[in-house]
N, C-alpha and C positions, 0 to 999 in steps of 0.2 A: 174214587167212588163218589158219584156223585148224590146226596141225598134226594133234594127236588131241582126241578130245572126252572131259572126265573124266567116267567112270558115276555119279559123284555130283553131282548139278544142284545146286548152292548160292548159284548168284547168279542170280536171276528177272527183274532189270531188261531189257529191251528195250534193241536195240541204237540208238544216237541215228538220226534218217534219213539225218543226214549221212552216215553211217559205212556201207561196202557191204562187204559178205562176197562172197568167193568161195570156193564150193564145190569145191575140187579136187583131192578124193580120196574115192574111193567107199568106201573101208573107213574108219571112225572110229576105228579101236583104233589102240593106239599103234605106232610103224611100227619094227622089224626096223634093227639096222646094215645090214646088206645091200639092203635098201629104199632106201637115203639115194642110191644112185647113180639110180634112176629121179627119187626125187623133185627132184633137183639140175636134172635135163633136164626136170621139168614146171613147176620156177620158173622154171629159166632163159626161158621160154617165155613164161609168165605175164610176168615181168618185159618181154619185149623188144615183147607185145604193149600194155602199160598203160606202163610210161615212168616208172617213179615217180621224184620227185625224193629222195628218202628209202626206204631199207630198214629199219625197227627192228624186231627180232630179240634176242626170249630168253624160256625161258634160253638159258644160254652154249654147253651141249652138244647137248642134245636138238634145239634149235629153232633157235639160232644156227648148228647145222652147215650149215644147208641152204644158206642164201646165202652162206655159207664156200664152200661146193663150188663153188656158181654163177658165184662169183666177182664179184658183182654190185656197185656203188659205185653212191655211199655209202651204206656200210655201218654203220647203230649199233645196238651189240651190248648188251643190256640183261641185267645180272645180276640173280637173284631172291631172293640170300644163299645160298639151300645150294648153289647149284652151282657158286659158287667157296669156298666153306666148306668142304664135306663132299663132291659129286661132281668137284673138280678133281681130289682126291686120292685116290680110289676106289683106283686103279691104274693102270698107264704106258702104258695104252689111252687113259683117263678122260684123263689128261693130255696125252696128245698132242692128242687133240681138243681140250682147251681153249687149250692153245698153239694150233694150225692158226687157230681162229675167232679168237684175241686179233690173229692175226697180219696175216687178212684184214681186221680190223676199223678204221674210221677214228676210229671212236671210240666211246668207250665210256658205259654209264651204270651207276653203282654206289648204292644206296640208303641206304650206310654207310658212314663212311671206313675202318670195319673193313674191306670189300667192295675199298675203291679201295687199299688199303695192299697188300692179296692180286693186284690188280692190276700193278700196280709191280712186285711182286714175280717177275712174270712176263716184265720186259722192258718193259713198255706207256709210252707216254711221260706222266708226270702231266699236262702242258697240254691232254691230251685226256681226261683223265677230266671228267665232270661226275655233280657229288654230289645226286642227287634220292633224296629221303626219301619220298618219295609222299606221303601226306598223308590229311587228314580234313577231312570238308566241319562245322566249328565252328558252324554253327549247327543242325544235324542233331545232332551230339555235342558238348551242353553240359550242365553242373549242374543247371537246372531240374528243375523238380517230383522232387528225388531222394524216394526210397524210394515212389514210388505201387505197385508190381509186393510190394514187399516188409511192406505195410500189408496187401496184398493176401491174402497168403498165412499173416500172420500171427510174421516170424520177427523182427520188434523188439529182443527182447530178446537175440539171439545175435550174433555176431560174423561175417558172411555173406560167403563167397568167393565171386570168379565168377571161373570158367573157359572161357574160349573157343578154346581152341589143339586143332587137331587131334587126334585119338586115335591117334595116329602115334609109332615111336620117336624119330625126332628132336626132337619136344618134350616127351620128358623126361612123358609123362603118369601113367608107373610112379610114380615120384619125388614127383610131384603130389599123388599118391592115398596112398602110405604116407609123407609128409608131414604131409597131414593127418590120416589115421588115428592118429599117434604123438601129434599135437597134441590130439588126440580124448582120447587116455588121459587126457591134464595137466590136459585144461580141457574141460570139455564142451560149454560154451558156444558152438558156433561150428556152420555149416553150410556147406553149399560145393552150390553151381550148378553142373552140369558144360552145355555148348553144345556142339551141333556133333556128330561120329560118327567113325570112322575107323576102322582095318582091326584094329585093339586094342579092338576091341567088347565080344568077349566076356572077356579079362582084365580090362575096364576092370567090367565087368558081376558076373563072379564073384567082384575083388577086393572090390567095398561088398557083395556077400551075404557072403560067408566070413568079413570082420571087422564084420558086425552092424551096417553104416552103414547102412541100408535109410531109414532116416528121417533120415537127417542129409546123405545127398549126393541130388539131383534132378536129372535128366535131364532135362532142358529141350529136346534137339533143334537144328533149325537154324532161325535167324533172321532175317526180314528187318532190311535197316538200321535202319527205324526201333524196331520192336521190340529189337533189338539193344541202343540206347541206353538205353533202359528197364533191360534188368537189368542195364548198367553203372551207371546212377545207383542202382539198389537196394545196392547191393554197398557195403559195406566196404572191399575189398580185390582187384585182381584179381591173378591167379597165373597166370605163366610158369614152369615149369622147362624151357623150351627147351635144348638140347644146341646147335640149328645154328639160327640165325637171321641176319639182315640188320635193318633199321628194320622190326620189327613194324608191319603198319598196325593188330592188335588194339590193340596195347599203346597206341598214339598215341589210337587210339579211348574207352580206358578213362580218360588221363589225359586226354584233353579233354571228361569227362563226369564228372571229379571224383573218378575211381577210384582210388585211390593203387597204383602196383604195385608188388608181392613176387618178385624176378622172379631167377632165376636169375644170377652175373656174369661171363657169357658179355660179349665186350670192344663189340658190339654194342648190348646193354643198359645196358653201362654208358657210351653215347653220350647215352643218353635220361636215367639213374634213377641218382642219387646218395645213397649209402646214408643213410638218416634225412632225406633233404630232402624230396625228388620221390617218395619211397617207400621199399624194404630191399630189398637185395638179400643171398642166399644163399649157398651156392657150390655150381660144377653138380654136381650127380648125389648131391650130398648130403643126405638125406634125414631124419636125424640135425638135421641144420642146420635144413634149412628149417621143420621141428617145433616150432625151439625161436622161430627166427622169427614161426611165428604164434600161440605160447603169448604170446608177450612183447609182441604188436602186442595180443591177447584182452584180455590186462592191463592194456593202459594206453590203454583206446577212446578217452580224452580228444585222446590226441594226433593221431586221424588225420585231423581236420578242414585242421591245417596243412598236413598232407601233400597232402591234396585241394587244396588255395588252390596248395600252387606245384606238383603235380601240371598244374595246368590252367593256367596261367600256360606252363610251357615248352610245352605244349602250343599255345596260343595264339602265341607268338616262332617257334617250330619247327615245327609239323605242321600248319601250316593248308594244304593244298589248295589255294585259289587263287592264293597265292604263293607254293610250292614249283612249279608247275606250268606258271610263268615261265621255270626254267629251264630244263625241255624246251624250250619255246618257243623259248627264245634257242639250244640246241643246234640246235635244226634250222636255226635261221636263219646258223648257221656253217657247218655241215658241207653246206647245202642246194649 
């Protein structure tokens, strides 16, 4: 069931057969706080007609409210990073909604311990947290054939970022961009991929005209998965300056395609990326920093193969998809 539908189509895959959608609300846009009391009375309805053994629900506010309302068990309530990150604590609105749903909820699912520590913190009891990282399907994003995309177009000789995180202010994509522009001044040598779109379009568009990066950053657009992988293995380096995240499934993406990540050290990231090992990290919203970060990684291209070897190695221990995805399994078979 789907709540609202986002105006941006970014994932094309067909829904499995197994899997049945129910259509049950005739307006798409996102739905109104004062809406939530009809839509309580068309789950609860939904629910009493289909019998699920299982309700999972999130995020925590938006979409977790609903079978809050409804009252409906068992209930597991699945956070998405920023909505116990950044909308728990919007304001004493935001938070009472996420208290309400944590309260109806029998149990939870958190993608980071950052995620399940913000839980806790709520009252929640830990024996009912379960830690799913989500994951990456590892033979879809692996090292092979690195740089075919990057042979392609000709940029060998430069130091080549790739960026795949929203155009949105919560990742930090300002910081991203005069980042690399300050890094630009030091060292020219370098290029940066930008993926994807987002409501920062046009700053993200008038900041490479205004400082002369017209040929040094590329709008690439948005990506199927497997194209996806491709400008991960072209890449050098990928770049997070996220503000609010949970277990990036980008980031997990990049490091199991050999990408070493530069990433922001939001307490999240540094669940995954241990400075100079797995990749560098920076500090947030430091811009100053992260400059000096990719002047210093430009410098010394020797080392970043290491980085890629245990890049993709924790990748493989911790982000593989088929066994992180066990423990849903085993969640439902508790709370069922």
């Amino acid at each position: 069931m789907r709540l609202w539908r986002d105006p941006r189509i970014i994932e094309e895959r067909p829904i499995p057969t197994s899997v049945g959608e129910i259509n049950w609300r005739k307006n798409d846009g996102q739905p109104g706080w004062l809406n939530y009391w009809d839509l309580k009375k068309k789950f609860r309805d939904i629910v009493d007609h289909y019998r699920p053994d299982i309700i999972h629900a999130g995020p925590i506010q938006r979409v977790g409210l609903v079978p809050a309302l409804a009252n409906v068990h068992p209930l597991l309530s699945m956070s998405w990073g920023f909505d116990m990150l950044q909308d728990a604590s919007r304001n004493a609105f935001w938070g009472w909604v996420t208290s309400f749903v944590l309260k109806k909820s029998d149990w939870l699912l958190a993608d980071c311990h950052t995620v399940k520590k913000k839980f806790i913190s709520y009252g929640f009891p830990e024996n009912r947290i379960t830690v799913f990282p989500w994951g990456v399907d590892l033979d879809m994003f692996n090292p092979h054939q690195s740089g075919f995309i990057r042979r392609q177009v000709g940029y060998e000789g430069d130091l080549l970022i790739i960026h795949t995180r929203s155009w949105e202010p919560r990742y930090g994509v300002d910081i991203a961009l005069k980042g690399f522009s300050l890094a630009y001044q030091q060292c020219n040598n370098m290029r940066m991929f930008m993926l994807g779109g987002g409501s920062q379009e046009k700053f993200v568009k008038d900041f490479v005209t205004e400082k002369g990066l017209e040929d040094r950053v590329l709008f690439c657009g948005y990506k199927k998965n497997q194209s996806l992988a491709d400008y991960y293995r072209a890449g050098d380096v990928y770049l997070s300056a996220s503000h609010i995240d949970g277990s990036s499934v980008a980031l997990m993406e990049a490091m199991a395609c050999g990408c070493p990540p530069l990433v922001s050290d939001i307490p999240s990231n540094l669940e995954w990326v241990e400075d100079g090992r797995q990749g560098w990290v920076f500090q947030d919203g430091n811009a100053e920093g992260l400059a000096l970060k990719i002047v210093q990684i430009a410098k010394n291209r020797e080392k970043i193969a290491a980085q890629a070897k245990q890049a993709r190695m924790k990748a493989v221990r911790d982000a593989d998809w088929k066994k992180n995805f066990q423990r849903l399994l085993e969640t439902y078979e508790t709370i069922r």
